[in-house]
PDB file as gemmi writes it, atoms N, CA and C in Angstrom:
CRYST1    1.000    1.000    1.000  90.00  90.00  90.00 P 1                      
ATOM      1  N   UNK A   1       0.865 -13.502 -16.168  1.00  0.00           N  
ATOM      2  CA  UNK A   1      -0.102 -13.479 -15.093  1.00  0.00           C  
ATOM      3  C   UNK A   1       0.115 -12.238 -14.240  1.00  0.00           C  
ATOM      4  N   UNK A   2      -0.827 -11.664 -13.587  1.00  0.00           N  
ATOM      5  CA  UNK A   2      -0.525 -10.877 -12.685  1.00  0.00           C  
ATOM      6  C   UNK A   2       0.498 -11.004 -11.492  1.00  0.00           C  
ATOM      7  N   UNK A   3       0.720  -9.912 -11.242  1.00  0.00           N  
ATOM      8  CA  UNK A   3       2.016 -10.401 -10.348  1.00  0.00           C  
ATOM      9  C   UNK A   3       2.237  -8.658  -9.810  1.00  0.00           C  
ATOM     10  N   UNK A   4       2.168  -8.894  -8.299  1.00  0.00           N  
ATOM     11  CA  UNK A   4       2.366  -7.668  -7.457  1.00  0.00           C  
ATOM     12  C   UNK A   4       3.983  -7.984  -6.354  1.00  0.00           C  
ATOM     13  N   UNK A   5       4.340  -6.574  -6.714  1.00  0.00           N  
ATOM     14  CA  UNK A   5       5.984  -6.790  -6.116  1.00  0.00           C  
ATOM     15  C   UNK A   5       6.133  -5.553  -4.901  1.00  0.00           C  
ATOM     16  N   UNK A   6       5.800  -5.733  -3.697  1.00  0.00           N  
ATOM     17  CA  UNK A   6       5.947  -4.642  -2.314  1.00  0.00           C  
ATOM     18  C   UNK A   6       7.389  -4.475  -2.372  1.00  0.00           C  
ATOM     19  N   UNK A   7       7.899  -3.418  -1.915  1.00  0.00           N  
ATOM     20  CA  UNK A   7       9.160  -3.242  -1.359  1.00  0.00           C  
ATOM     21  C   UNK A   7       9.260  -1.825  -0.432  1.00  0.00           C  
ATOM     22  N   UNK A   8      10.315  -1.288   0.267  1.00  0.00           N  
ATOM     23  CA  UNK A   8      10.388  -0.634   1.273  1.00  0.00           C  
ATOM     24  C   UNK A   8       9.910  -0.221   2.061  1.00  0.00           C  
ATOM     25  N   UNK A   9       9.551  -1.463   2.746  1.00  0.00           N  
ATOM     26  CA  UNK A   9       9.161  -1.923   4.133  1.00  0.00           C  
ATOM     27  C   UNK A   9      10.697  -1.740   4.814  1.00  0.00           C  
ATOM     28  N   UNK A  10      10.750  -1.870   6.171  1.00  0.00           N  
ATOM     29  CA  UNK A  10      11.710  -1.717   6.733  1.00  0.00           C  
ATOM     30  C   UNK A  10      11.642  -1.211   8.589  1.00  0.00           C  
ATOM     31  N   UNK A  11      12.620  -0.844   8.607  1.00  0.00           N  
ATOM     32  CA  UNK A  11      12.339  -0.553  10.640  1.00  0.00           C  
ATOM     33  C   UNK A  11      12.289   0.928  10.451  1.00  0.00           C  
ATOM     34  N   UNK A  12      11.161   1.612  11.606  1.00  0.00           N  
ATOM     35  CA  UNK A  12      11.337   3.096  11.210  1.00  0.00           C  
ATOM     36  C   UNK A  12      10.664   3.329  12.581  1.00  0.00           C  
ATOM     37  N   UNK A  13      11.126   4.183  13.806  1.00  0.00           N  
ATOM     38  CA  UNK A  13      11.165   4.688  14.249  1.00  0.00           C  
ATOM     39  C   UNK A  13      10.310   5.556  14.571  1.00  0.00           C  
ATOM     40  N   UNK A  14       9.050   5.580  15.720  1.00  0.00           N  
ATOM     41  CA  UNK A  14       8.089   6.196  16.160  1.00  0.00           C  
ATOM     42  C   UNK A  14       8.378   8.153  15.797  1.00  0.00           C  
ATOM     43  N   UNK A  15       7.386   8.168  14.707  1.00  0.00           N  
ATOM     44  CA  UNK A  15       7.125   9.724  13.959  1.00  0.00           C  
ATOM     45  C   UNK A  15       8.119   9.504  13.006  1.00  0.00           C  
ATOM     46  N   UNK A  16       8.598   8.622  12.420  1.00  0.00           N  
ATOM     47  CA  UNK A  16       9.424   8.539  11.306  1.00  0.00           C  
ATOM     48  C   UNK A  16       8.680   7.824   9.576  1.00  0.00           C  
ATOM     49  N   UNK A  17       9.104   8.391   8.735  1.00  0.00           N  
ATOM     50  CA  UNK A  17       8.882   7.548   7.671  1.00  0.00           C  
ATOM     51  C   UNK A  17       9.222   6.907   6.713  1.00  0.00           C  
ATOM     52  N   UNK A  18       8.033   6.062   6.165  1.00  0.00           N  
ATOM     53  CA  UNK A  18       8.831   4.894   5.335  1.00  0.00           C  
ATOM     54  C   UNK A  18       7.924   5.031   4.063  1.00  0.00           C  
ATOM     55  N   UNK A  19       8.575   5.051   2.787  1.00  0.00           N  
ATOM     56  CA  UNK A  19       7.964   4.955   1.255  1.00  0.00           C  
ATOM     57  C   UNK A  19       7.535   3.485   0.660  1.00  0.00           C  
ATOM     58  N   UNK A  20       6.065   3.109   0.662  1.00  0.00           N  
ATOM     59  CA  UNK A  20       6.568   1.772  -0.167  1.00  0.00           C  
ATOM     60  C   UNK A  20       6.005   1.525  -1.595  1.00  0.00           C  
ATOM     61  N   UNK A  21       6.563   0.251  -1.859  1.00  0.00           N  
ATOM     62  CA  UNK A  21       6.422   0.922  -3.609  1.00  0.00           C  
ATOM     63  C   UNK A  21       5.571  -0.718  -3.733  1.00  0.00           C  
ATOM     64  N   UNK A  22       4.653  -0.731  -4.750  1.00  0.00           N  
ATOM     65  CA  UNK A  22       3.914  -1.860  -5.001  1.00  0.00           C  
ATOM     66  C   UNK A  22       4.191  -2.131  -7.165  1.00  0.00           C  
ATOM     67  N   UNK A  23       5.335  -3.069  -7.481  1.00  0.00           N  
ATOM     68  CA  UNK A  23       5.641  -2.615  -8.822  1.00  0.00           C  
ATOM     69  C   UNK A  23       4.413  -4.090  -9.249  1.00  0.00           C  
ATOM     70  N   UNK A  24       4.088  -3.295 -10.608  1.00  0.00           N  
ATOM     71  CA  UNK A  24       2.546  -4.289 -10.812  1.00  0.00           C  
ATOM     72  C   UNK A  24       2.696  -4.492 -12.282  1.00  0.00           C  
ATOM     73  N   UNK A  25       2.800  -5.674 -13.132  1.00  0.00           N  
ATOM     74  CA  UNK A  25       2.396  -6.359 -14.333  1.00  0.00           C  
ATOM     75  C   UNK A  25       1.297  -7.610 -14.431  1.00  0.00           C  
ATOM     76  N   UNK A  26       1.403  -7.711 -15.596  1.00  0.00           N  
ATOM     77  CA  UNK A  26       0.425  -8.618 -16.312  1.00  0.00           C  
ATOM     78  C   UNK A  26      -1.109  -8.445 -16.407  1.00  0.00           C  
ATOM     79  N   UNK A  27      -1.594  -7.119 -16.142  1.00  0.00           N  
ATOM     80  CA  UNK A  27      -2.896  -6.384 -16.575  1.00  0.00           C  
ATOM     81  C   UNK A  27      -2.658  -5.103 -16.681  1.00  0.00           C  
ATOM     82  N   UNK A  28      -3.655  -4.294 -17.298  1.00  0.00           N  
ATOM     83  CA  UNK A  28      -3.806  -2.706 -17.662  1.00  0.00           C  
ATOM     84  C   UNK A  28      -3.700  -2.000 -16.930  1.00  0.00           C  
ATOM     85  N   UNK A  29      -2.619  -1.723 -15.750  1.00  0.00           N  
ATOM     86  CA  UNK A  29      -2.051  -1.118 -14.703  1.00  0.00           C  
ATOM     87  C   UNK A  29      -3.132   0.480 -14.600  1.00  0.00           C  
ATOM     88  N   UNK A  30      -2.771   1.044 -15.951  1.00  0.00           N  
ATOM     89  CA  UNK A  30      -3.417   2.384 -15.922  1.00  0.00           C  
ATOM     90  C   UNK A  30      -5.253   2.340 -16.087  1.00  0.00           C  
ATOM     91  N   UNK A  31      -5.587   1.533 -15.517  1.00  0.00           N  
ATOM     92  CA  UNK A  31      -7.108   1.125 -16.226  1.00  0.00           C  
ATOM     93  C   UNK A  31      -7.773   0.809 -14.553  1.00  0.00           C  
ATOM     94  N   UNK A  32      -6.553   0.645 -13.691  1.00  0.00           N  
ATOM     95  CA  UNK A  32      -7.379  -0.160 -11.950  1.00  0.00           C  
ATOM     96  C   UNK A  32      -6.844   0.524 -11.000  1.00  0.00           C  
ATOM     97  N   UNK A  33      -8.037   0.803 -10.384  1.00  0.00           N  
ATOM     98  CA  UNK A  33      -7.695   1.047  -8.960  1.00  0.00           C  
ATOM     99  C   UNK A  33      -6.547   0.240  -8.011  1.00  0.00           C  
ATOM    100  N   UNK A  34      -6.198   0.842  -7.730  1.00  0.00           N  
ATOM    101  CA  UNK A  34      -4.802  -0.053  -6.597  1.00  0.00           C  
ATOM    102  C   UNK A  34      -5.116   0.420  -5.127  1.00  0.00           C  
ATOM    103  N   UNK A  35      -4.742  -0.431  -4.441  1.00  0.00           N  
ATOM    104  CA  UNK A  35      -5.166  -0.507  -3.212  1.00  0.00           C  
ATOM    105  C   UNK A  35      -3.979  -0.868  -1.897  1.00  0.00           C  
ATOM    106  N   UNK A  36      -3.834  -0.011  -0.784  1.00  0.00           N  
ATOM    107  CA  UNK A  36      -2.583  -0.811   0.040  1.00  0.00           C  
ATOM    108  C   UNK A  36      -3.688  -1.219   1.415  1.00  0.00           C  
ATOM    109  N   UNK A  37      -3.296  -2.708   1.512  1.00  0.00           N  
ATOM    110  CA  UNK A  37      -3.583  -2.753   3.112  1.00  0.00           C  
ATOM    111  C   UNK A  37      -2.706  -3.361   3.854  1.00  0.00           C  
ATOM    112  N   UNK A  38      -3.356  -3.650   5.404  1.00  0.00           N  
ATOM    113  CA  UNK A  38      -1.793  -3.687   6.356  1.00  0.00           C  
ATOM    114  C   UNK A  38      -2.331  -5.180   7.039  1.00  0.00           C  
ATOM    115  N   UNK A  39      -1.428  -5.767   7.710  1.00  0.00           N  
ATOM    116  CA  UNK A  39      -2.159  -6.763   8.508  1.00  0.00           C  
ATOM    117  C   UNK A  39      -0.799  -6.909   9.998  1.00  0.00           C  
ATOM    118  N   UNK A  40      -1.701  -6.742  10.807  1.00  0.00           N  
ATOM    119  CA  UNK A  40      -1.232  -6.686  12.011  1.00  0.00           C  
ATOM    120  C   UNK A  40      -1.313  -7.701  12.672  1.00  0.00           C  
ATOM    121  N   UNK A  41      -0.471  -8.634  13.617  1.00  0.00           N  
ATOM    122  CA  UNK A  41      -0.201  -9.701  14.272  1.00  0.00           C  
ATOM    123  C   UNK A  41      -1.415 -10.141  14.961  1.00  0.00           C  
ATOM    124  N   UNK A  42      -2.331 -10.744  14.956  1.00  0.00           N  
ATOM    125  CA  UNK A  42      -3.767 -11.465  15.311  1.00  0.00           C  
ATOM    126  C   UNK A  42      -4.490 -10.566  15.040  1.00  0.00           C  
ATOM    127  N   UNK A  43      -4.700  -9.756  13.850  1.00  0.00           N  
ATOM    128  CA  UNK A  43      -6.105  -8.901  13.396  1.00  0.00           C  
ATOM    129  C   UNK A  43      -6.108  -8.915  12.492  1.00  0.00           C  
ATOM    130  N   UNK A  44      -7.293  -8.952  11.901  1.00  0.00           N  
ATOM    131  CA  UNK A  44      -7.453  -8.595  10.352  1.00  0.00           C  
ATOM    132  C   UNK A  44      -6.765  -7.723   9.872  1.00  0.00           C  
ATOM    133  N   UNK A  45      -6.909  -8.242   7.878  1.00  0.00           N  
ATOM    134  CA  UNK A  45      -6.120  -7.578   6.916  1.00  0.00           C  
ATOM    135  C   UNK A  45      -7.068  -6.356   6.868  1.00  0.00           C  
ATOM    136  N   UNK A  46      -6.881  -5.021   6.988  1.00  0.00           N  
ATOM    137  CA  UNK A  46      -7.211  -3.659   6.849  1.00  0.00           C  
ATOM    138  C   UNK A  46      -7.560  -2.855   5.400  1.00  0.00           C  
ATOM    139  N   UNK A  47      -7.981  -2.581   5.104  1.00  0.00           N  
ATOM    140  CA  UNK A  47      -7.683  -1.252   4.139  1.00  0.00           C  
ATOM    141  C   UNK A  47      -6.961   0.219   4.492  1.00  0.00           C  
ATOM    142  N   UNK A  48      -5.495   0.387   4.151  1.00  0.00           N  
ATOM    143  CA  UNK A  48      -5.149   1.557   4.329  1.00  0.00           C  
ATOM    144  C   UNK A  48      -5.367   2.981   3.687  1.00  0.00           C  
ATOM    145  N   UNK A  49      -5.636   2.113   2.233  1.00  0.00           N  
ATOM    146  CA  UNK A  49      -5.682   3.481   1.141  1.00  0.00           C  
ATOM    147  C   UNK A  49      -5.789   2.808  -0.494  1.00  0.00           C  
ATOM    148  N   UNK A  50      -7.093   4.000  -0.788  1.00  0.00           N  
ATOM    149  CA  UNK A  50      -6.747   3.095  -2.467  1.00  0.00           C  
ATOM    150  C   UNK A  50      -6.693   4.442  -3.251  1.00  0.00           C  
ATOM    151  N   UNK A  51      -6.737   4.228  -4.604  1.00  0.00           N  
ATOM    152  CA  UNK A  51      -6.546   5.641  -5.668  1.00  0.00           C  
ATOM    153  C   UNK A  51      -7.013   5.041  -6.951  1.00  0.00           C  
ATOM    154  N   UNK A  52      -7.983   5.448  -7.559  1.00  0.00           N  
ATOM    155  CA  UNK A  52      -8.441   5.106  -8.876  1.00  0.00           C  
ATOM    156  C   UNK A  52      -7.486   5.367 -10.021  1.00  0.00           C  
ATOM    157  N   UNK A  53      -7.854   4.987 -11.131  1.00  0.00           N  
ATOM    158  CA  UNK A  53      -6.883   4.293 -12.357  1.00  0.00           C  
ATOM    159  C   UNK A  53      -6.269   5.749 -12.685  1.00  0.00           C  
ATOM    160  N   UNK A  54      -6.617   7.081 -12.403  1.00  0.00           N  
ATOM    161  CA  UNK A  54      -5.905   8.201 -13.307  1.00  0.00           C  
ATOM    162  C   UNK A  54      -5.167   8.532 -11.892  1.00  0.00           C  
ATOM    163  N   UNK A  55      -6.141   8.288 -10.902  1.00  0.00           N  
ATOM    164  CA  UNK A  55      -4.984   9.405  -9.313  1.00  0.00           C  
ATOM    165  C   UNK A  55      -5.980  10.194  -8.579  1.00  0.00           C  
ATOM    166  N   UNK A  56      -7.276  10.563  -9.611  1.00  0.00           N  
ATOM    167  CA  UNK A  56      -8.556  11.076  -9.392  1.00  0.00           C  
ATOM    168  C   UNK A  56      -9.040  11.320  -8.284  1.00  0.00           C  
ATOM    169  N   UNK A  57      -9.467  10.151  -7.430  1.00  0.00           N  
ATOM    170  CA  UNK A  57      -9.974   9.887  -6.206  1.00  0.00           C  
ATOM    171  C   UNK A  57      -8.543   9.298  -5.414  1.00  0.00           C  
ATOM    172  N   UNK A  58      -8.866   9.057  -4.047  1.00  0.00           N  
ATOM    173  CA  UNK A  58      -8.098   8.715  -3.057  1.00  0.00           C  
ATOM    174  C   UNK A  58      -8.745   9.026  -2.019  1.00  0.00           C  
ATOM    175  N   UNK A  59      -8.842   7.622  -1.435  1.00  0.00           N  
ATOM    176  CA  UNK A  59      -9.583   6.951  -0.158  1.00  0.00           C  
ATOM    177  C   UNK A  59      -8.962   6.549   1.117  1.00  0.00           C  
ATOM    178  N   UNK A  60      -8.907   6.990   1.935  1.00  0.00           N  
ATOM    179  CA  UNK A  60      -7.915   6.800   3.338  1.00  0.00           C  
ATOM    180  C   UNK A  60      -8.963   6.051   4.174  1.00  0.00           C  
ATOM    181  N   UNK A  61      -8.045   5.169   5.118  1.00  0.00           N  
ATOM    182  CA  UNK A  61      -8.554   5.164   6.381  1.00  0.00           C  
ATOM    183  C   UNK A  61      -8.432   6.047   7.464  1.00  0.00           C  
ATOM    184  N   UNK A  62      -9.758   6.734   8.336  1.00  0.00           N  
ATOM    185  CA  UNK A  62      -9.603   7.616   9.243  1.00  0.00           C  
ATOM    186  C   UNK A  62      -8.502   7.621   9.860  1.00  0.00           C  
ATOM    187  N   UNK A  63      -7.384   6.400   9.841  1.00  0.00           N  
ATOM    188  CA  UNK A  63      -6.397   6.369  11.015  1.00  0.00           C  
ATOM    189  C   UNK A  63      -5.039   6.642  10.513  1.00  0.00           C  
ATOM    190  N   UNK A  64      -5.403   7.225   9.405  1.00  0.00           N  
ATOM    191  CA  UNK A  64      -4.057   7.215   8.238  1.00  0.00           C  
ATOM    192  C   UNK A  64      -3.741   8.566   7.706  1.00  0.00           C  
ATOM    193  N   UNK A  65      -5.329   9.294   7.312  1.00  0.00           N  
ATOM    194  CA  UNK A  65      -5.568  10.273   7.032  1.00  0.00           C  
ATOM    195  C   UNK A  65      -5.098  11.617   7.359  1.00  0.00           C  
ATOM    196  N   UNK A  66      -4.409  12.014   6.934  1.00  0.00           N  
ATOM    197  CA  UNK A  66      -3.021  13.404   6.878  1.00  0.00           C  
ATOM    198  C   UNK A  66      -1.622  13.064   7.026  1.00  0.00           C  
ATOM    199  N   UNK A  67      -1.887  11.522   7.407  1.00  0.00           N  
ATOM    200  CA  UNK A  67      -0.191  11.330   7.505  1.00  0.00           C  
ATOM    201  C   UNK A  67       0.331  10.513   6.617  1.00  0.00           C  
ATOM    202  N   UNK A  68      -0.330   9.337   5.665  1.00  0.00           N  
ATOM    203  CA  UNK A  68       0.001   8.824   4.498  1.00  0.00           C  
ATOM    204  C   UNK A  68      -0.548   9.084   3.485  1.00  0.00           C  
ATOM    205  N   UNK A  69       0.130   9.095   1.976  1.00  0.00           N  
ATOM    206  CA  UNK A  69      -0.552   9.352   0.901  1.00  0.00           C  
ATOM    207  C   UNK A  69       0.053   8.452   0.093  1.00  0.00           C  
ATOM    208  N   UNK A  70      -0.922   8.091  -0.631  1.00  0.00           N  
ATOM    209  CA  UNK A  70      -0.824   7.145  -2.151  1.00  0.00           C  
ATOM    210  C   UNK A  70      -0.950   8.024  -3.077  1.00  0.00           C  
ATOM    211  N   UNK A  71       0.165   7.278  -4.291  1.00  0.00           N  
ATOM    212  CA  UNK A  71       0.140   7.568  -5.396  1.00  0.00           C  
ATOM    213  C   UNK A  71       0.505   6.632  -6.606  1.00  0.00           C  
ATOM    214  N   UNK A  72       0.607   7.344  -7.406  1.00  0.00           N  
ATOM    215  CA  UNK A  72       0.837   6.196  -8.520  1.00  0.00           C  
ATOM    216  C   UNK A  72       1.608   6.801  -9.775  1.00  0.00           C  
ATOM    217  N   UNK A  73       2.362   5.962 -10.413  1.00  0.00           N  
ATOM    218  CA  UNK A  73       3.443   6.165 -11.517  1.00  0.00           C  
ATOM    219  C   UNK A  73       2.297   5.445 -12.914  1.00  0.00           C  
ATOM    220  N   UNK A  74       1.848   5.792 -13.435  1.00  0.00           N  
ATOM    221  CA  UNK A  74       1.791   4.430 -14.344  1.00  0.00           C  
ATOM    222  C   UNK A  74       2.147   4.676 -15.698  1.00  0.00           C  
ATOM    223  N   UNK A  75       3.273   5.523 -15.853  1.00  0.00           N  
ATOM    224  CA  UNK A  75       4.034   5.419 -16.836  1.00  0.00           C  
ATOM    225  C   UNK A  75       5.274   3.835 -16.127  1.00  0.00           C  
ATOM    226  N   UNK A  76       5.008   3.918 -14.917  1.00  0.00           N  
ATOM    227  CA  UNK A  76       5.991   2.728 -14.074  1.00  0.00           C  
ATOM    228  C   UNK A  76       5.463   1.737 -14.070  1.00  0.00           C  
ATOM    229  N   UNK A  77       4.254   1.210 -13.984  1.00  0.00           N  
ATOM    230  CA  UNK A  77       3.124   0.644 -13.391  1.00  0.00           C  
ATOM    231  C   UNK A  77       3.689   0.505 -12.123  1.00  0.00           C  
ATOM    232  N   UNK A  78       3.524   1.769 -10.842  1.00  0.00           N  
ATOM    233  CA  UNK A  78       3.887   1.507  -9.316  1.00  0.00           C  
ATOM    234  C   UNK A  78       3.175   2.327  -8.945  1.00  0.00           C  
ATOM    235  N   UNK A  79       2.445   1.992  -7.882  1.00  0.00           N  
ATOM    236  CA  UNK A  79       1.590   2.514  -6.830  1.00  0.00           C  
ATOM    237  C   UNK A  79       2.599   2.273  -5.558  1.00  0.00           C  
ATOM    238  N   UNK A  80       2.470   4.022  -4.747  1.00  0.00           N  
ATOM    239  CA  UNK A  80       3.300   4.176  -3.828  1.00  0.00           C  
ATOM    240  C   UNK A  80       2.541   4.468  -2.644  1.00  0.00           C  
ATOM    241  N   UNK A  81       2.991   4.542  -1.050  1.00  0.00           N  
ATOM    242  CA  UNK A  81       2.424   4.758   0.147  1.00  0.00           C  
ATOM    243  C   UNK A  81       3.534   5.095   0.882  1.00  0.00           C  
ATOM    244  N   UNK A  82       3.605   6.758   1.032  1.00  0.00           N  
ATOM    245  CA  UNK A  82       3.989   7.793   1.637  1.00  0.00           C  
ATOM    246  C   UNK A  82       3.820   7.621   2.973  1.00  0.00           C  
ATOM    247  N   UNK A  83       4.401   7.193   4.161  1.00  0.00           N  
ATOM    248  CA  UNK A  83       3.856   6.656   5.615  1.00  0.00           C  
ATOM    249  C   UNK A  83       4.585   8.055   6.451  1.00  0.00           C  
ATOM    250  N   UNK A  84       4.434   8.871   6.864  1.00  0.00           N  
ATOM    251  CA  UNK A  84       4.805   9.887   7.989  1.00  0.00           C  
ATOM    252  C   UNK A  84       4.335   9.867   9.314  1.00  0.00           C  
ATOM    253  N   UNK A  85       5.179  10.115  10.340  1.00  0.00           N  
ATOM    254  CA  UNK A  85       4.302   9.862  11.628  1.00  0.00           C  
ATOM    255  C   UNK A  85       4.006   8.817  12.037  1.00  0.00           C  
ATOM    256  N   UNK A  86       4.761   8.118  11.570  1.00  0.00           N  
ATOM    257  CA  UNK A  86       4.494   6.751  11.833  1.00  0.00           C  
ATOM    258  C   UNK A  86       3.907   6.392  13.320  1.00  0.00           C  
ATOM    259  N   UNK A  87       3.287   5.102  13.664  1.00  0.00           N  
ATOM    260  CA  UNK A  87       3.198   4.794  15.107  1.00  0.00           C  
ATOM    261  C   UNK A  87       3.432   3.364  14.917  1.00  0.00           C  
ATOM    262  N   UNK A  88       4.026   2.948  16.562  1.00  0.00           N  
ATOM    263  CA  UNK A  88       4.710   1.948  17.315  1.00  0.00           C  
ATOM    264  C   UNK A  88       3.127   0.746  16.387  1.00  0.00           C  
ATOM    265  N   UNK A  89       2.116   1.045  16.699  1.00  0.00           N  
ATOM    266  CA  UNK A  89       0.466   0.216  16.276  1.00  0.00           C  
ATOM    267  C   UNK A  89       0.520  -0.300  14.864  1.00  0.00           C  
ATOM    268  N   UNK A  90       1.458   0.726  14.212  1.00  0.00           N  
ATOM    269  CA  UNK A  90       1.374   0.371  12.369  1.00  0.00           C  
ATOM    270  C   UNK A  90       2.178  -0.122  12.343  1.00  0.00           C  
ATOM    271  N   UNK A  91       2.936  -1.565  12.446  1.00  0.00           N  
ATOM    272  CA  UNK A  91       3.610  -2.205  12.751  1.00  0.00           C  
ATOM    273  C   UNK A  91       2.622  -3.063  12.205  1.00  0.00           C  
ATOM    274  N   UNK A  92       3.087  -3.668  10.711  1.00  0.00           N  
ATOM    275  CA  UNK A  92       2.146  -4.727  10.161  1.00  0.00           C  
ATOM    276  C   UNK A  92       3.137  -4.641   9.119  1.00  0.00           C  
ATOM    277  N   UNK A  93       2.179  -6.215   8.648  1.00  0.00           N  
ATOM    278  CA  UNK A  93       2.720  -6.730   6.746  1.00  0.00           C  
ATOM    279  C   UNK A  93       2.140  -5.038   5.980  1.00  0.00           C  
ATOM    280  N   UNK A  94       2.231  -5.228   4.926  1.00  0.00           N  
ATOM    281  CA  UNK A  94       1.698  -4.214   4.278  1.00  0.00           C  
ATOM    282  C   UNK A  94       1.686  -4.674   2.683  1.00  0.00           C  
ATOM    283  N   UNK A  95       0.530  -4.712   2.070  1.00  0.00           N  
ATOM    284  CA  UNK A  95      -0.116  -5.154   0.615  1.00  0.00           C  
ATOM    285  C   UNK A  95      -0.368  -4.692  -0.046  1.00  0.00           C  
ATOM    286  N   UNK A  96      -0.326  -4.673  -1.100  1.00  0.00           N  
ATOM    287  CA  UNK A  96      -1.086  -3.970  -2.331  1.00  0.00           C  
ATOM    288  C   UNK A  96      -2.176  -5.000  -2.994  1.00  0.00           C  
ATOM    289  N   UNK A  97      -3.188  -4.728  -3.844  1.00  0.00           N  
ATOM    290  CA  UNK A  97      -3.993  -5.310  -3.915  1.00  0.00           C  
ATOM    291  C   UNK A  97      -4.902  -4.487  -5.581  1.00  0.00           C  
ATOM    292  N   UNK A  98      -5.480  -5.410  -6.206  1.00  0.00           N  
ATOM    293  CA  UNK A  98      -6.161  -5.014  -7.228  1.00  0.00           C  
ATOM    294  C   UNK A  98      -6.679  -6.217  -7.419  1.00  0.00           C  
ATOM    295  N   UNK A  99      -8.393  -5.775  -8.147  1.00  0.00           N  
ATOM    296  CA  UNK A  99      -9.411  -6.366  -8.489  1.00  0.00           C  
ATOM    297  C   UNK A  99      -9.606  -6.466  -9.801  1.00  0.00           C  
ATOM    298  N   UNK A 100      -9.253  -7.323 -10.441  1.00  0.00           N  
ATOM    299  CA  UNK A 100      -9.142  -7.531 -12.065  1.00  0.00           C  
ATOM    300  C   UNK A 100      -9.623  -9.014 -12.371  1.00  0.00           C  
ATOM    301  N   UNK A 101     -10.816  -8.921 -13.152  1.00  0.00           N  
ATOM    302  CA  UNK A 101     -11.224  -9.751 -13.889  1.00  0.00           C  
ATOM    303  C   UNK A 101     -11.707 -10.714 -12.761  1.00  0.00           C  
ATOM    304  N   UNK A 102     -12.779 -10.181 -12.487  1.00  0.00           N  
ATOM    305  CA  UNK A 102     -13.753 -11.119 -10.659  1.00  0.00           C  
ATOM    306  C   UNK A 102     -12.513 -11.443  -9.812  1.00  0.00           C  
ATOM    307  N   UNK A 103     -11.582 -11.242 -10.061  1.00  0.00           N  
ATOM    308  CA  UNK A 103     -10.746 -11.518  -9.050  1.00  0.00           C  
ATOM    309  C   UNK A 103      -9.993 -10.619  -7.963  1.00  0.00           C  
ATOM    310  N   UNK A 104      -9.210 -11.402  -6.916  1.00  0.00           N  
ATOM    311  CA  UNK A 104      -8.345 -10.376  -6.203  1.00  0.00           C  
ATOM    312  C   UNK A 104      -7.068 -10.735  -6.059  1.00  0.00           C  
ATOM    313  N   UNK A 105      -5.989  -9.996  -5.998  1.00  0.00           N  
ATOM    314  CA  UNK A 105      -4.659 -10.209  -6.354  1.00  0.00           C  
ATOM    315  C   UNK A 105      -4.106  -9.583  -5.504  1.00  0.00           C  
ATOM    316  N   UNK A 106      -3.292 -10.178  -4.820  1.00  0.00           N  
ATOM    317  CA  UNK A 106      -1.776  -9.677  -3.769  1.00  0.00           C  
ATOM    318  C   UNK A 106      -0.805  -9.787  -4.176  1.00  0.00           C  
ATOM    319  N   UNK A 107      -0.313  -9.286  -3.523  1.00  0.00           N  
ATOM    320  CA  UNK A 107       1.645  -9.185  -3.139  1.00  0.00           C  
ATOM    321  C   UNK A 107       2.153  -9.820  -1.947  1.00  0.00           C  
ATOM    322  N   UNK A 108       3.268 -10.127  -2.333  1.00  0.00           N  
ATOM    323  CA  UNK A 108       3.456 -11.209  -0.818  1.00  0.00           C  
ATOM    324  C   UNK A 108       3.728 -10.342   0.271  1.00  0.00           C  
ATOM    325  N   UNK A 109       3.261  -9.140   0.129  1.00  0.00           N  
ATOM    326  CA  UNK A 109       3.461  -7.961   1.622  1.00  0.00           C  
ATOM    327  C   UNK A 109       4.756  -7.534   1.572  1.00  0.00           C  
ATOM    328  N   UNK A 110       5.192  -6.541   2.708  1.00  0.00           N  
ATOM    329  CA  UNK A 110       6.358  -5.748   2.851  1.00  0.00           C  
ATOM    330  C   UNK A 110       6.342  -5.392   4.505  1.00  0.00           C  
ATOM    331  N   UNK A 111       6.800  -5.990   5.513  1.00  0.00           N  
ATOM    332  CA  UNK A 111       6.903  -5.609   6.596  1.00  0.00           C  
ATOM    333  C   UNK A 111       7.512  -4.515   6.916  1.00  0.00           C  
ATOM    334  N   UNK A 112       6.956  -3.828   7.564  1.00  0.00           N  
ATOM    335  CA  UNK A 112       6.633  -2.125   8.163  1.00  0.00           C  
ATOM    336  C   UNK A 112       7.075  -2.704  10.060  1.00  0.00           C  
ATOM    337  N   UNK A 113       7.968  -2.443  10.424  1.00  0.00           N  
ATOM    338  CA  UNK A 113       8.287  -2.719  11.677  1.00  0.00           C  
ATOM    339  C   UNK A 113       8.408  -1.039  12.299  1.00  0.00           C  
ATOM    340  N   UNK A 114       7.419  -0.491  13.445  1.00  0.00           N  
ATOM    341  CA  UNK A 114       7.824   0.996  14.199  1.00  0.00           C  
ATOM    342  C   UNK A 114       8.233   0.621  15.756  1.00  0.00           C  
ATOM    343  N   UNK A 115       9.200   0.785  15.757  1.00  0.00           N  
ATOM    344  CA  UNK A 115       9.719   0.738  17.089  1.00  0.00           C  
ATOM    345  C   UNK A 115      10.912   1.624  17.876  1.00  0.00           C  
ATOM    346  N   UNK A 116      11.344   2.073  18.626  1.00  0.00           N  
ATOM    347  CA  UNK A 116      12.463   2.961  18.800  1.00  0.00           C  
ATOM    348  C   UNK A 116      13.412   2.090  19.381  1.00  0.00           C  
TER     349      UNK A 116                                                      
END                                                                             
């Protein structure tokens, strides 16, 4: 079955950064778009950033845009999110996400804590 695995989340320090890695089986990894979003303490789950199946395209949110970047391994099957500059606000879960077969699929998140 599908199955999405977040990791390095962690505490990081206002203008500091954090790498996180989303490791992904049980569908055609190199065939889907992957997707990270964030969810912040009483607000909706977000879209931070997605990247189509080769690396091709890459889609930011305005609030993200020059300071994080996605990428992707899929000789690994892992889609990554490059966070720089962090702010005290991005302080959320953080997800990965793919749409395979009418469906939608998570990861149980990776908490992103910015604080000094």
């Amino acid at each position: 079955q599908v199955q999405l695995m977040e990791s390095g989340g962690g505490l990081a320090q206002p203008g500091g950064s954090l790498r996180l890695s989303c490791a992904a089986s049980g569908f055609p990894f190199s065939m889907y778009t992957m997707s990270w979003y964030r969810q912040a303490p009483g607000k909706e789950r977000e879209l931070v950033a997605a990247i189509t199946s080769t690396g091709g395209i890459r889609n930011y949110a305005i609030s993200v845009k020059g300071r994080f970047t996605i990428s992707r391994d899929n000789a690994k099957n892992t889609v990554y999110l490059q966070m720089n500059s962090l702010k005290p606000e991005e302080t959320a879960v953080y997800y990965c996400k793919v749409d395979y077969e009418t469906r939608s699929y998570w990861g149980q998140g990776t908490q992103v804590t910015v604080s000094s």
